[in-house]
C-alpha positions in Angstrom: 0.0 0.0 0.0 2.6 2.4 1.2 4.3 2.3 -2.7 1.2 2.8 -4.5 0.6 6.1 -2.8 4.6 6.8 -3.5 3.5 5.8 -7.3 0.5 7.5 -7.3 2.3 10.8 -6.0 4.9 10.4 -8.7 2.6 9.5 -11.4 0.3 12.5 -10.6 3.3 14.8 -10.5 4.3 15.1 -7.0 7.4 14.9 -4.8 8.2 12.9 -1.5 8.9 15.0 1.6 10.8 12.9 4.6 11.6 14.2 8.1 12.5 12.4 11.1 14.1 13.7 14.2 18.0 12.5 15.8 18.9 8.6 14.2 15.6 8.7 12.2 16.1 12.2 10.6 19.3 10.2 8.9 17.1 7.3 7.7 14.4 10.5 6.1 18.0 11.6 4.3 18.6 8.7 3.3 15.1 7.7 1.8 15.4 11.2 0.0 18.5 10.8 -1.5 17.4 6.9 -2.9 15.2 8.8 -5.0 17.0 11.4 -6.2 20.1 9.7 -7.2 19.0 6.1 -7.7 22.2 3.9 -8.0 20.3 1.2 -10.2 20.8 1.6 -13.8 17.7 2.8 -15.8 16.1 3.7 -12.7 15.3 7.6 -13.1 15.9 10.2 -10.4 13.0 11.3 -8.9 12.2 14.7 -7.2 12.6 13.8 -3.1 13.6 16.6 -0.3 14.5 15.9 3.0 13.2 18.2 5.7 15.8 17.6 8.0 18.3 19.3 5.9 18.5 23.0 6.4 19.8 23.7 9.8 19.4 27.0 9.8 15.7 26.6 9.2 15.2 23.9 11.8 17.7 25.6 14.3 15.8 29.2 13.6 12.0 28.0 13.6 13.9 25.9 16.8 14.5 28.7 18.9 12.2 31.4 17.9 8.1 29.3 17.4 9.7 25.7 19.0 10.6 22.4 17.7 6.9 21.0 17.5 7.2 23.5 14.3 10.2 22.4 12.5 8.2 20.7 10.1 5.0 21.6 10.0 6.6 25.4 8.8 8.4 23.3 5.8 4.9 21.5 5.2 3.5 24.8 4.6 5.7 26.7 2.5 7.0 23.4 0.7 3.8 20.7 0.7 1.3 20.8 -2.7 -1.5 18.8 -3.1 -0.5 15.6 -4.4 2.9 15.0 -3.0 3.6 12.4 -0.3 5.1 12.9 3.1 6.9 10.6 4.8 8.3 10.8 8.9 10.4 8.2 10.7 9.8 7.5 14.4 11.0 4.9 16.7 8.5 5.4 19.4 5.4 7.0 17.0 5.3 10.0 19.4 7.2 12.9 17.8 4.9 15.7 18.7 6.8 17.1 15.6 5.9 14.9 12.9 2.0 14.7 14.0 1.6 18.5 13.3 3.3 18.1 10.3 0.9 14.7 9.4 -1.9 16.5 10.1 -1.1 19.7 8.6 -0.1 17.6 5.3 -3.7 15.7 5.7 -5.8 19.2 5.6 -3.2 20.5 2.6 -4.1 17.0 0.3 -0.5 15.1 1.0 -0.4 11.4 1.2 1.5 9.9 4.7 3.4 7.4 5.3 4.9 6.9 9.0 7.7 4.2 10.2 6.9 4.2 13.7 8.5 1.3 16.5 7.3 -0.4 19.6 3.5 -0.3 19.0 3.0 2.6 17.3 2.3 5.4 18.8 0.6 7.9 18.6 1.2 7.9 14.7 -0.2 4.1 14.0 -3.9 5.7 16.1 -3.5 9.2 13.8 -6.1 9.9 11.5 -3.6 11.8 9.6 -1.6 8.9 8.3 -2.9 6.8 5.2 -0.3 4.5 6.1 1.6 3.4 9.4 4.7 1.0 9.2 5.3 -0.4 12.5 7.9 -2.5 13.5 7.1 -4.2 16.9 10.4 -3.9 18.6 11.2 -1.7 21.7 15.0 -1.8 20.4 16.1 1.5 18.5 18.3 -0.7 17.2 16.1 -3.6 15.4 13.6 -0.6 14.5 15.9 1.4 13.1 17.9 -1.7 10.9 13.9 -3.0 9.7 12.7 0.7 8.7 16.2 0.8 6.5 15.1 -2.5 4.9 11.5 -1.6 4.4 12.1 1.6 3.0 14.6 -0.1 0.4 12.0 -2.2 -0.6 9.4 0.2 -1.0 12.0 2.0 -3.3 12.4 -1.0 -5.7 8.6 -1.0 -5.6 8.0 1.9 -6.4 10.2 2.2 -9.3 8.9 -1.6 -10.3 5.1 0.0 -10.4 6.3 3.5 -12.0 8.1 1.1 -14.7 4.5 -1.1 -15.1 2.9 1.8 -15.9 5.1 3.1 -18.9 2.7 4.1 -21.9 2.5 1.5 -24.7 1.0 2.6 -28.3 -1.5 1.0 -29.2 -0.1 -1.2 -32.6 -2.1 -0.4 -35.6 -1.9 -3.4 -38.1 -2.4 -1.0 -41.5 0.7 0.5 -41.1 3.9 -2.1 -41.2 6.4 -2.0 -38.5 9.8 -0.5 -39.5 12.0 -2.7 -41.9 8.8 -4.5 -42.9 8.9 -5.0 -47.0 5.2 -5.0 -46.8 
């Protein structure tokens, strides 16, 4: 489920937003940067940011609103209608990433949490279309799974983007090139 509504956000022209706060905001870099610079040949890049990037942003909205804003303020001035958001959390509490859910929910985003233990409050949000929940109370186990899962869901996305590429339809008056007819 969680890479059809990747696919679908691609396919509709969309981009993937990730954020994730300490370990987790590493594993929303690296999902970004699996899309942008895919290391499988004929796989194309395809247009990820990672929220968890500008410091200056996250350190400023930080200190001067508080961190339950980080990325709900990104959500608003970068979210459109059609593209997907994705947060990472081991415990499925990060006050942070619910505003953002919810804010992406009310703006037309599609979510997608990884959450541990049972999760959270994120796997019981009305704001997530999908919650990926790894029932572990080890960072460690949660952490290693959500970095398996989300390579997966890469290759499956890619897999259903490639099932969709447009075929013409073969018109039998008109010989194929090279064909003497």
């Amino acid at each position: 489920r969680a890479a059809e509504i990747i696919a679908a956000s691609y396919r509709a022209g969309g981009r993937l937003l990730a954020m994730g706060n300490g370990g987790s905001s590493c594993d929303a870099a690296h999902l970004a940067v699996e899309f942008l610079h895919p290391v499988t040949a004929g796989r194309p890049a395809l247009p990820a940011v990672n929220l968890t990037a500008d410091t200056a942003m996250l350190t400023a909205v930080g200190n001067d609103v508080g961190f339950g804003h980080v990325f709900l303020r990104q959500v608003i001035a970068n979210g459109r209608k059609g593209d997907c958001l994705v947060g990472f959390s081991t415990s499925g509490t990060s006050d942070n990433l619910l505003a953002a859910f919810e804010k992406a929910r009310d703006m037309g985003l599609s979510t997608i949490g990884f959450a541990g233990k049972d999760g959270g409050a994120m796997a019981r949000s009305d704001a997530l279309d999908v919650c990926l929940t790894i029932g572990s109370d080890s960072i460690h186990r949660i952490q290693e799974t959500h970095l398996l899962i989300y390579h997966i869901l890469w290759d499956l996305v890619h897999t259903l983007l490639a099932d969709d590429r447009w075929v013409p339809e073969i018109d039998e008056t008109i010989p194929p090139p090279g064909d003497a007819r």
